[in-house]
One Martini backbone bead per residue (centre of mass of N, CA, C, O) as a GRO file, in nm:
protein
  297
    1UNK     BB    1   0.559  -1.528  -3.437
    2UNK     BB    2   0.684  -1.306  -3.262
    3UNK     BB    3   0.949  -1.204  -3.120
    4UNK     BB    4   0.790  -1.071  -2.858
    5UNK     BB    5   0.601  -1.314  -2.828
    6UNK     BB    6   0.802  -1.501  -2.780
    7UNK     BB    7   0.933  -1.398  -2.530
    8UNK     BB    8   0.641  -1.390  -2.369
    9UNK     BB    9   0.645  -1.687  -2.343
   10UNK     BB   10   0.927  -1.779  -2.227
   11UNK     BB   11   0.859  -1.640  -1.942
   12UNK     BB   12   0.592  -1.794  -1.867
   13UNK     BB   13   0.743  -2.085  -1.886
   14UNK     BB   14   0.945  -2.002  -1.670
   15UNK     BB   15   0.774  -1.893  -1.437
   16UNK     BB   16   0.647  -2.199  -1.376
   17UNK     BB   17   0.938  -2.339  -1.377
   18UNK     BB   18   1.067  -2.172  -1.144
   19UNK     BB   19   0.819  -2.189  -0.925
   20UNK     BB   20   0.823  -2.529  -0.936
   21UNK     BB   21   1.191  -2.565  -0.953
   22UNK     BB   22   1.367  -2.343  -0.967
   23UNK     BB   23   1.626  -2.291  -1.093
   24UNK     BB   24   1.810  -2.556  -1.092
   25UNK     BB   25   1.572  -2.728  -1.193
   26UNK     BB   26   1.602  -2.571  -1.416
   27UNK     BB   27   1.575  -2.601  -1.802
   28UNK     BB   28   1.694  -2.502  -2.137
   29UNK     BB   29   1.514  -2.780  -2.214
   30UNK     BB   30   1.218  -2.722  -2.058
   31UNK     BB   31   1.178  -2.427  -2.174
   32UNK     BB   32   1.174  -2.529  -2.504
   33UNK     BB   33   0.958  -2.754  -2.496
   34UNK     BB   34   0.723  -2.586  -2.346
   35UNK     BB   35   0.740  -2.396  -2.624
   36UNK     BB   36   0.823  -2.540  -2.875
   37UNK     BB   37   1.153  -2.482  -2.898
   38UNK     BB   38   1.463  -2.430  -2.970
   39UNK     BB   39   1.733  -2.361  -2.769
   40UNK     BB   40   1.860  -2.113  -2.970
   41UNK     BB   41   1.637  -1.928  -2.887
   42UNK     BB   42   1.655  -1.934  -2.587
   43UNK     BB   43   1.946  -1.762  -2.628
   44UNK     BB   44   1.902  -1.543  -2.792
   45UNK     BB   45   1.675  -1.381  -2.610
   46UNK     BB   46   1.875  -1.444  -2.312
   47UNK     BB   47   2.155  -1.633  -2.340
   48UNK     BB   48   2.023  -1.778  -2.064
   49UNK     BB   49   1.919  -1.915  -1.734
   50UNK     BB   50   2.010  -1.628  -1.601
   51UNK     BB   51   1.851  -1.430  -1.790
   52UNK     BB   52   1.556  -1.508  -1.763
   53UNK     BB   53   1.548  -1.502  -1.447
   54UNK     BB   54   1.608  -1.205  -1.401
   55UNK     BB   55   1.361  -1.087  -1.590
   56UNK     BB   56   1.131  -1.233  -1.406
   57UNK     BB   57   1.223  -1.104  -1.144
   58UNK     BB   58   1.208  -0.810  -1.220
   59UNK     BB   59   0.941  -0.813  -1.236
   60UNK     BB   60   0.786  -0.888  -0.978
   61UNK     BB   61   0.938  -0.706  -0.816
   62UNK     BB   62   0.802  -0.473  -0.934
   63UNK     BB   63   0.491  -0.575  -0.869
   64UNK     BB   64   0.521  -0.605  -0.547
   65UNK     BB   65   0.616  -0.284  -0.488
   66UNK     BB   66   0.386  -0.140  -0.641
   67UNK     BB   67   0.153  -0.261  -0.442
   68UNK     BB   68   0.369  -0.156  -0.153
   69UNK     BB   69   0.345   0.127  -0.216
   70UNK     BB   70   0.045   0.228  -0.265
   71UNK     BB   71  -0.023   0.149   0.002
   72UNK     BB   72   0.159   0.323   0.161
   73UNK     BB   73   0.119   0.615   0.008
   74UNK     BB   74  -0.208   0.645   0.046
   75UNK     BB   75  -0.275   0.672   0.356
   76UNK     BB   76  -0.339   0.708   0.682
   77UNK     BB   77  -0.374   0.502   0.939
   78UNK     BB   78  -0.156   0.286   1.072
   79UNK     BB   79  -0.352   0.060   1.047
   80UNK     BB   80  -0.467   0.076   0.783
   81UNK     BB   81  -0.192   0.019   0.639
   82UNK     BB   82  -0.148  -0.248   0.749
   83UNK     BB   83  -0.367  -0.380   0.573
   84UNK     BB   84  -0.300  -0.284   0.325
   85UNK     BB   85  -0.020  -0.423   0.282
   86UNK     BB   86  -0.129  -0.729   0.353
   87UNK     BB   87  -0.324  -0.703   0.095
   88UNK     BB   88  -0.184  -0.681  -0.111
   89UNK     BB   89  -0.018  -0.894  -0.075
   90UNK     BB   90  -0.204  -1.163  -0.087
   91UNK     BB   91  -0.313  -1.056  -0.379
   92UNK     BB   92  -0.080  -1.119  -0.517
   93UNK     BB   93  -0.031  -1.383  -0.486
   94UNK     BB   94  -0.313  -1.510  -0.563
   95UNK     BB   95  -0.207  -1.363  -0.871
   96UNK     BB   96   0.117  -1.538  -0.841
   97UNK     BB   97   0.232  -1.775  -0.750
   98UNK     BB   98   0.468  -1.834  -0.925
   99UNK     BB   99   0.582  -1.519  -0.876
  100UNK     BB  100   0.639  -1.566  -0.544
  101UNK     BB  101   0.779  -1.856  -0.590
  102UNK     BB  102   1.002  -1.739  -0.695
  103UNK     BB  103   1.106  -1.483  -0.497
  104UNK     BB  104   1.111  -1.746  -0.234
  105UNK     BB  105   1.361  -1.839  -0.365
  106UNK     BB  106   1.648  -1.949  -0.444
  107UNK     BB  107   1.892  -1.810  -0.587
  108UNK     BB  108   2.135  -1.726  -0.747
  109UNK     BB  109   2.510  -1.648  -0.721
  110UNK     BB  110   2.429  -1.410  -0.960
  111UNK     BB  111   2.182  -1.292  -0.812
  112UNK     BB  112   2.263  -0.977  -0.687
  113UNK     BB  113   1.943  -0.844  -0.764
  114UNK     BB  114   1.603  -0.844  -0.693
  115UNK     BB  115   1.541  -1.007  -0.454
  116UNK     BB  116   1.388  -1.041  -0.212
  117UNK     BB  117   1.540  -0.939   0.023
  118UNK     BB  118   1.567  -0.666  -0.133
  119UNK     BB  119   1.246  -0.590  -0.121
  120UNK     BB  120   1.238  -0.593   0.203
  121UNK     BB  121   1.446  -0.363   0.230
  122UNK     BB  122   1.256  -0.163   0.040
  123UNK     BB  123   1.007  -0.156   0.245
  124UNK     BB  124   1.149  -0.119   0.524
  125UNK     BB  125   1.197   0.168   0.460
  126UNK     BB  126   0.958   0.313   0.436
  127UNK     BB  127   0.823   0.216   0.730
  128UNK     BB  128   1.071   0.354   0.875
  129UNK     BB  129   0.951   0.655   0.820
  130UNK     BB  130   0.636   0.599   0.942
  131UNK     BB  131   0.746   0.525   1.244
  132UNK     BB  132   0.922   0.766   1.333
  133UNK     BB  133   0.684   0.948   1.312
  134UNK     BB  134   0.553   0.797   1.529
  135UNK     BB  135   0.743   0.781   1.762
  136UNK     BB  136   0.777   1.061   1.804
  137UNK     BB  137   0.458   1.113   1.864
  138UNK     BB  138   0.496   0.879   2.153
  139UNK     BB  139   0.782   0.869   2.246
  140UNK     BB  140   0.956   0.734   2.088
  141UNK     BB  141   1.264   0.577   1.970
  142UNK     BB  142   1.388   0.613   1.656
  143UNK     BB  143   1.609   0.445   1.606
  144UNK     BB  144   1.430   0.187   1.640
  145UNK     BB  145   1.264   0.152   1.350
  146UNK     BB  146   1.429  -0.044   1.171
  147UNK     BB  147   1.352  -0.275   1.335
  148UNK     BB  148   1.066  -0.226   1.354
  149UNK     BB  149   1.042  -0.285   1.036
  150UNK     BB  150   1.212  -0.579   0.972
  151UNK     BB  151   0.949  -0.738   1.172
  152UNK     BB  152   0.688  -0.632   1.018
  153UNK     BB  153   0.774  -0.718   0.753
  154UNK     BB  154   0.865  -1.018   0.791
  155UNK     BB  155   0.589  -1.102   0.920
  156UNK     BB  156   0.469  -1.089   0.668
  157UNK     BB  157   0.610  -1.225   0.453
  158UNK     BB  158   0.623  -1.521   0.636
  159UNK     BB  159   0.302  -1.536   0.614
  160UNK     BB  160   0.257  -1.531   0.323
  161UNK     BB  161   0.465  -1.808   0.265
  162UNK     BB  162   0.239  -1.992   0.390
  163UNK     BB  163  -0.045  -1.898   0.255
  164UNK     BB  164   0.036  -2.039  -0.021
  165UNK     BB  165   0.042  -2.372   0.133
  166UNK     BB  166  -0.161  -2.256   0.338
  167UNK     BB  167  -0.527  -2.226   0.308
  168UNK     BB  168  -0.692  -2.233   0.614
  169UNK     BB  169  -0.733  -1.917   0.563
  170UNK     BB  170  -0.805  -1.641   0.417
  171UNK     BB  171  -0.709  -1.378   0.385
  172UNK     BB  172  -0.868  -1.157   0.552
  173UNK     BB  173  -0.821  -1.333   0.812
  174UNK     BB  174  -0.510  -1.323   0.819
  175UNK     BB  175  -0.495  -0.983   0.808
  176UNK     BB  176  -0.602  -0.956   1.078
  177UNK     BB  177  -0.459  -1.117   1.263
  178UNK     BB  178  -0.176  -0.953   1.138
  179UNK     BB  179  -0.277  -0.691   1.250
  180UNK     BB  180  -0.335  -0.715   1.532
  181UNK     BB  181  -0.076  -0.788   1.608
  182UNK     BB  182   0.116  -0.580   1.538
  183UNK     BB  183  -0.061  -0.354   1.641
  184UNK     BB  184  -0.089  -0.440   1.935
  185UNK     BB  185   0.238  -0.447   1.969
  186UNK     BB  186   0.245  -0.105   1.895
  187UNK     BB  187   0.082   0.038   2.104
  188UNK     BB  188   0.229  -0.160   2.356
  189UNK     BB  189   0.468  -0.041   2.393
  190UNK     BB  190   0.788   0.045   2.521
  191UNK     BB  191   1.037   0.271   2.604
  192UNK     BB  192   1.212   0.067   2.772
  193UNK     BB  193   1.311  -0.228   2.717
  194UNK     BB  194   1.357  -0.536   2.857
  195UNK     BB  195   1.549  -0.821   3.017
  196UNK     BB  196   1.408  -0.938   3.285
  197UNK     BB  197   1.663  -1.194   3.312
  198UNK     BB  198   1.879  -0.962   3.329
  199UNK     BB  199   1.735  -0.762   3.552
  200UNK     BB  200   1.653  -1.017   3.760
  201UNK     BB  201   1.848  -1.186   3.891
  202UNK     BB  202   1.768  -1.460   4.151
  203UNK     BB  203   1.442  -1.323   4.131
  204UNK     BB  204   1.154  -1.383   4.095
  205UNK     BB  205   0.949  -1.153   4.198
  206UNK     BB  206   1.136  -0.947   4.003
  207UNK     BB  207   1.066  -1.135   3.758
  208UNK     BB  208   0.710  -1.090   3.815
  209UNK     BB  209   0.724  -0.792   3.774
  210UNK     BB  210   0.890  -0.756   3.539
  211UNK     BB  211   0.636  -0.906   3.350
  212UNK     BB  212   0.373  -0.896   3.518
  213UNK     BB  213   0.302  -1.180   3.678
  214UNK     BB  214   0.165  -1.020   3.950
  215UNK     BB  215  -0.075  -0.961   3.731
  216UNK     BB  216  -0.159  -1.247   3.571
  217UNK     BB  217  -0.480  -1.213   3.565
  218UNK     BB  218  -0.777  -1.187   3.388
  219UNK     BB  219  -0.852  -0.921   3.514
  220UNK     BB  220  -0.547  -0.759   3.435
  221UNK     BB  221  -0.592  -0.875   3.110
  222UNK     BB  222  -0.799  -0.740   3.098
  223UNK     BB  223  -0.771  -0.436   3.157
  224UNK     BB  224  -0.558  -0.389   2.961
  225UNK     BB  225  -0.713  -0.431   2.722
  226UNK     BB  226  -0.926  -0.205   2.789
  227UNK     BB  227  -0.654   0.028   2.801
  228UNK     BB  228  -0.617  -0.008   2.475
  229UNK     BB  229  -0.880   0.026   2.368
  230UNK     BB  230  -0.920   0.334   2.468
  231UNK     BB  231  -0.669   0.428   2.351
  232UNK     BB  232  -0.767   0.361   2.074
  233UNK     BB  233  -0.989   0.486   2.045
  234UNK     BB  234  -0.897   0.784   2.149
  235UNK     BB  235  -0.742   0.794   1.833
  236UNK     BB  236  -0.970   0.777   1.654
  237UNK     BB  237  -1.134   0.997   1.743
  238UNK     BB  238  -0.902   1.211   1.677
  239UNK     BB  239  -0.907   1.141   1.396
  240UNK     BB  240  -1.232   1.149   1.303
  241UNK     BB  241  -1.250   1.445   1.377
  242UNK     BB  242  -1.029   1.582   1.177
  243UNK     BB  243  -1.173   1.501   0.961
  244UNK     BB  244  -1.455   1.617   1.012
  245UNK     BB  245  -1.318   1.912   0.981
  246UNK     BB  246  -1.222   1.889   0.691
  247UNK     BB  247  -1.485   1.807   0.543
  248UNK     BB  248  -1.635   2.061   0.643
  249UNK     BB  249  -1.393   2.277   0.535
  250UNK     BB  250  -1.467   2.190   0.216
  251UNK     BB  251  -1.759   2.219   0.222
  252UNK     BB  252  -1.766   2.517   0.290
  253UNK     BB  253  -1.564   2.608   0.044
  254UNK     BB  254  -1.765   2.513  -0.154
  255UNK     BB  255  -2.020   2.639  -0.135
  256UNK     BB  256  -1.870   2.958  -0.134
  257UNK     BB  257  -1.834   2.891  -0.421
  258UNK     BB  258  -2.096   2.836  -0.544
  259UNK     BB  259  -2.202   3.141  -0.438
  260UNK     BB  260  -2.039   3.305  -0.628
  261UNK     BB  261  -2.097   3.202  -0.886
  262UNK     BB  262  -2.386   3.257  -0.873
  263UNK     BB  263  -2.367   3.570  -0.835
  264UNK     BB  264  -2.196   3.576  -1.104
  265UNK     BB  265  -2.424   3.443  -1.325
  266UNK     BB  266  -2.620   3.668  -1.257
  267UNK     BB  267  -2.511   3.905  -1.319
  268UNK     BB  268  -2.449   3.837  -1.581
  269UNK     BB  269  -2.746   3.809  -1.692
  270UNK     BB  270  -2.801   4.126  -1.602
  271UNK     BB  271  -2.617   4.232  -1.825
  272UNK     BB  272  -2.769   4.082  -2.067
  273UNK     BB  273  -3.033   4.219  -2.011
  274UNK     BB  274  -2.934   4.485  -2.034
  275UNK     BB  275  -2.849   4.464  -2.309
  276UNK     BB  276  -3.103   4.390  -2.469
  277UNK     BB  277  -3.267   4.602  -2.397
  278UNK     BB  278  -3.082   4.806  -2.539
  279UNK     BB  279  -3.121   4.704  -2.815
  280UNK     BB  280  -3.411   4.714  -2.835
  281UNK     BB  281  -3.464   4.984  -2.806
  282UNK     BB  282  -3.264   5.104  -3.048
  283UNK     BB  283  -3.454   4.955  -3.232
  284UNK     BB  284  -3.697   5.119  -3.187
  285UNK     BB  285  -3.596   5.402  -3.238
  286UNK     BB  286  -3.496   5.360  -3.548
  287UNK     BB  287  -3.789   5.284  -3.633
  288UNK     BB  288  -3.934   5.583  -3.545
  289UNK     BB  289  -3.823   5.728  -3.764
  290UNK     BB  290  -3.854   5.863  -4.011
  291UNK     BB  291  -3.687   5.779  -4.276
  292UNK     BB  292  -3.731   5.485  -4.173
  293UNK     BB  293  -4.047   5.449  -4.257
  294UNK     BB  294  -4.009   5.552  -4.548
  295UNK     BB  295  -3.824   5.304  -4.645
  296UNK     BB  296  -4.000   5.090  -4.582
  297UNK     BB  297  -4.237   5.186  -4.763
   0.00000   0.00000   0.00000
């Protein structure tokens, strides 16, 4: 086995042994055991058990970022954003199950950089990008996209981490519910929330108006959600109206460009034959000459 092989195969059993029993659980007497090589070869490769742990980390670390960047990065509706970036961490853990396990357990406390929790804050912070945009064009205060950011990404992170030993619904359905929470969450946002009970201690009335209890009747419940579905179709309407102008205005000038060409290899064609067939005159003209005649006799 080579040593690049050698380190590959040591760092495969470091990552499941450290996904099934942690940092601490794991010794580098089970990670030589498990690879069946002698202590100073893992010792050789990787320095010790914080070395060999740091590398693992800092893999999945960069696979499960770079699932979640694509996700965001690709556009799209914010609605469709969330579903592709849940549905992202699903897939990751489904096939990494190990290394994701790695990732949301306790780090040693020499591993100060690569953990879970830097890695949901360099996704919150992507994602605060996106809100804020999101904020100022529905006249939200921007402001406090970061806040709403790590609250999003974490319930994202946390209801995957629930996912990996709780698998009582598939991936599909949990994204979708979590899709739901999210979206509906956000779309139904107030300009300047406030809490209730801080702002008309004293009033049950008050506080039962300000909190919507005073219709809290299941037609209520219901015009509200209709009033939030319509408000949400007539935005979905109007982001896929803009999509099929974009999608006619580049038909059209795809059309366009191909009768230009087509145009354009008419003409190349039509000076081709006439280039032929000037070329075919003056070669029949220099056949019918006499000195050309009696040479050829």
């Amino acid at each position: 086995m080579s040593a690049k092989e050698r380190r590959e195969q040591l760092l495969a059993v470091s990552r499941e042994l450290f996904g099934a029993k942690g940092f601490d659980g794991t010794s580098i007497e089970e990670i030589a055991a498990r690879a069946q090589v002698s202590k100073p070869v893992v010792y050789e490769h990787f320095g010790g058990k914080e070395g060999i742990y740091a590398v693992v980390v800092d893999r999945e670390v960069e696979a499960l970022t770079s699932a979640l960047t694509r996700a965001l990065e690709a556009g799209g509706h914010p609605k469709i954003l969330v579903e592709r970036t849940a549905m992202a961490l699903f897939d990751y853990i489904e096939a990494n199950e190990d290394g994701f396990r790695v990732l949301v357990r306790d780090s040693p406390v020499t591993q100060s950089s690569g953990t879970f929790s830097s890695l949901i804050g360099d996704v919150a912070m992507q994602v605060e990008h996106l809100l804020g945009a999101q904020f100022t064009r529905r006249g939200l205060d921007p402001r406090y996209s970061p806040i709403y950011a790590q609250m999003l990404v974490g319930m994202v992170a946390l209801t995957g981490q629930h996912w990996l030993d709780q698998r009582t619904a598939s991936k599909e359905e949990v994204a979708a519910h979590l899709v739901n929470l999210a979206w509906n969450g956000l779309a139904g946002m107030e300009r300047a929330p406030v809490l209730p009970t801080r702002t008309a201690v004293g009033s049950a009335t008050a506080d039962g108006a300000l909190l919507g209890l005073a219709d809290d009747t299941p037609g209520a419940e219901a015009a509200k959600a209709a009033a939030l579905d319509a408000k949400e179709r007539a935005r979905a309407e109007k982001d896929a109206a803009r999509e099929q102008a974009r999608l006619d205005k580049e038909r059209e000038k795809a059309e366009k460009d191909a009768a230009r060409e087509r145009e354009r290899a008419e003409k190349e064609a039509a000076r081709e034959a006439a280039r032929l067939a000037k070329d075919s005159a003056r070669a029949r003209s220099a056949a019918d000459e006499p000195g050309t005649s009696t040479a050829t006799r």
